[in-house]
C-alpha positions as CSV (number, residue, x, y, z in Angstrom):
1,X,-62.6,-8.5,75.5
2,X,-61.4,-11.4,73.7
3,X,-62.0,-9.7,70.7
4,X,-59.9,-7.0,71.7
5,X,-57.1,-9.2,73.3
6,X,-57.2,-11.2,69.9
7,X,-57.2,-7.8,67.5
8,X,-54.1,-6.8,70.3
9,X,-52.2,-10.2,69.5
10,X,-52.9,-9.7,66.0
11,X,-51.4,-6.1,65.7
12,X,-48.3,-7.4,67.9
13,X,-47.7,-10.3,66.1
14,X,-48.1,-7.9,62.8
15,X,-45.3,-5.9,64.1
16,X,-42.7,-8.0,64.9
17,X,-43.4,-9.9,61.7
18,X,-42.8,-6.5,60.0
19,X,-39.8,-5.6,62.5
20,X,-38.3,-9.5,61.4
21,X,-39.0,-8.6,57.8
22,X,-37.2,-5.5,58.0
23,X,-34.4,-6.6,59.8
24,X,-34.0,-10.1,57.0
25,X,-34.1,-7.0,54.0
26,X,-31.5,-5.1,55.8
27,X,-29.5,-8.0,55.9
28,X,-29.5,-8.9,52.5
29,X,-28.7,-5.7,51.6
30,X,-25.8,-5.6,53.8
31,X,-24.9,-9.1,52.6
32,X,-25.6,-7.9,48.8
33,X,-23.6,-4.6,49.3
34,X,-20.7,-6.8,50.5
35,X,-21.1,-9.0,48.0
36,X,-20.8,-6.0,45.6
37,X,-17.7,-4.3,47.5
38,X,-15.9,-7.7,47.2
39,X,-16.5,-7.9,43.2
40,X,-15.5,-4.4,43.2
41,X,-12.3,-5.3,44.7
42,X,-11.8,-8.3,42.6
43,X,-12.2,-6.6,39.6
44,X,-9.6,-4.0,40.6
45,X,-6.9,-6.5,41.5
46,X,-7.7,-8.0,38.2
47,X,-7.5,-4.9,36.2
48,X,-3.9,-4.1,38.1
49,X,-2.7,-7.7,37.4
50,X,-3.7,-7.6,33.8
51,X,-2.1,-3.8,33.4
52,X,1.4,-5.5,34.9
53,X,1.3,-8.3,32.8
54,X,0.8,-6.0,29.7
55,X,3.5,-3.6,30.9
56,X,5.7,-7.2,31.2
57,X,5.1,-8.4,28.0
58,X,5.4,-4.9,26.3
59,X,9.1,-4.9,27.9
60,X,10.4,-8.5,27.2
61,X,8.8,-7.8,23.5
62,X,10.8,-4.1,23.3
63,X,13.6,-6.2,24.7
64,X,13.3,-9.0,21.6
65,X,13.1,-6.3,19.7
66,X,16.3,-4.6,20.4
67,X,17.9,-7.8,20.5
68,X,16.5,-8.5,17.2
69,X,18.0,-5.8,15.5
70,X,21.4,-6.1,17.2
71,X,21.7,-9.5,15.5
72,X,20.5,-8.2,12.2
73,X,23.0,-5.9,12.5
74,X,25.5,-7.5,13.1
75,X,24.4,-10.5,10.4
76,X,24.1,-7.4,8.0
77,X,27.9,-6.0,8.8
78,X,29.1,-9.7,8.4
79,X,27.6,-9.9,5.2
80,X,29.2,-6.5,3.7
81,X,32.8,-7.9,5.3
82,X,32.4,-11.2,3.3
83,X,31.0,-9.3,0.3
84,X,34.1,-7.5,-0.1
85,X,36.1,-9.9,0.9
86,X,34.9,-11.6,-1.8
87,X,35.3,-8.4,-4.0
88,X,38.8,-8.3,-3.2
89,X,39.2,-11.8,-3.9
90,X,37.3,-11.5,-7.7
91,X,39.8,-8.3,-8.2
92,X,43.0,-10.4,-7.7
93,X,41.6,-13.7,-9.7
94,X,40.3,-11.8,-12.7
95,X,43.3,-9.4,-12.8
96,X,45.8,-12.8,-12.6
97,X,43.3,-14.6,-15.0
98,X,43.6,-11.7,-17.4
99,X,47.9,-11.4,-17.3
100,X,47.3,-15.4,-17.9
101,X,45.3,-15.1,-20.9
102,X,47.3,-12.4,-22.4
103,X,50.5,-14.4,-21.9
104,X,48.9,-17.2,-23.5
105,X,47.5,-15.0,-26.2
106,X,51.6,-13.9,-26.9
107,X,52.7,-17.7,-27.1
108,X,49.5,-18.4,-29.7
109,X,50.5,-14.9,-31.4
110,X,54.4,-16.1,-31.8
111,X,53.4,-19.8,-32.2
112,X,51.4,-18.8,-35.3
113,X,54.2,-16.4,-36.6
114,X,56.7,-18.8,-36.4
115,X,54.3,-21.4,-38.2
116,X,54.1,-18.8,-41.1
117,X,57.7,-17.7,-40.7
118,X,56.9,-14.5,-39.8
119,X,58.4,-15.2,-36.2
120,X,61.9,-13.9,-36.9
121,X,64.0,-12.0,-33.6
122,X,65.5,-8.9,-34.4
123,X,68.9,-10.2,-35.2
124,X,67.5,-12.3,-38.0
125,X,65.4,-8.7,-39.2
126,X,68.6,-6.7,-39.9
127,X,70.4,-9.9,-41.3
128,X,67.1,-10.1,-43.9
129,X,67.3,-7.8,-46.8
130,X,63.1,-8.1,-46.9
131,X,62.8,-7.3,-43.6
132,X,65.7,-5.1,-42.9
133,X,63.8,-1.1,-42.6
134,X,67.1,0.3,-43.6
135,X,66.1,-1.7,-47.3
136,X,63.6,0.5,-47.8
């Protein structure tokens, strides 16, 4: 009977050797599917945080942009004020530049006429039998 009260102990001991070594696998699993679940949810906070922080930086960089071209607008409409500013400006200096030089012009043109003597006025003309059209 020993024999059989040994192959008994043997067979019990087997089982609850296999019963422990079941229960350990279906606690890792457990442990390893929880592990899992937990990277799962990780990775979805993750993916949210990185979509808002996108979204974020897509706004403040629309928002640059706009700003941007407010201020190269504006810098451009400054610049065609002070261009023709500046056009109006030319206009009035060349135009007063150019009576100046023709006035000066004159004086040279009756300086050198009188230097040749051919700077007479009009009363001296009809007093001048050369120069007198009626003489003619």
């Amino acid at each position: 009977m020993a024999s059989q009260d040994h192959s008994y102990r043997v067979g019990e001991t087997k089982g609850r050797t296999e019963e422990k070594t079941n229960q350990m696998i279906s606690n890792i699993g457990d442990k390893a599917q929880a592990a899992k679940d937990k990277a799962q949810e990780t990775a979805q906070a993750a993916k949210v945080k990185a979509q808002e922080t996108a979204q974020a930086a897509k706004e403040k960089t629309q928002e640059n942009s706009g700003t941007a071209r407010e201020k190269a607008s504006e810098m451009g409409q400054t610049t065609k004020e002070k261009a023709q500013a500046g056009k109006d400006n030319t206009g009035g200096f060349l135009q007063q530049a150019g009576e100046k030089v023709k006035g000066v012009a004159q004086g040279a043109t009756e300086a050198v006429k009188n230097t040749l003597g051919l700077g007479q006025n009009d009363e001296d003309k009809e007093h001048c039998p050369t120069h007198n059209p009626r003489n003619y």
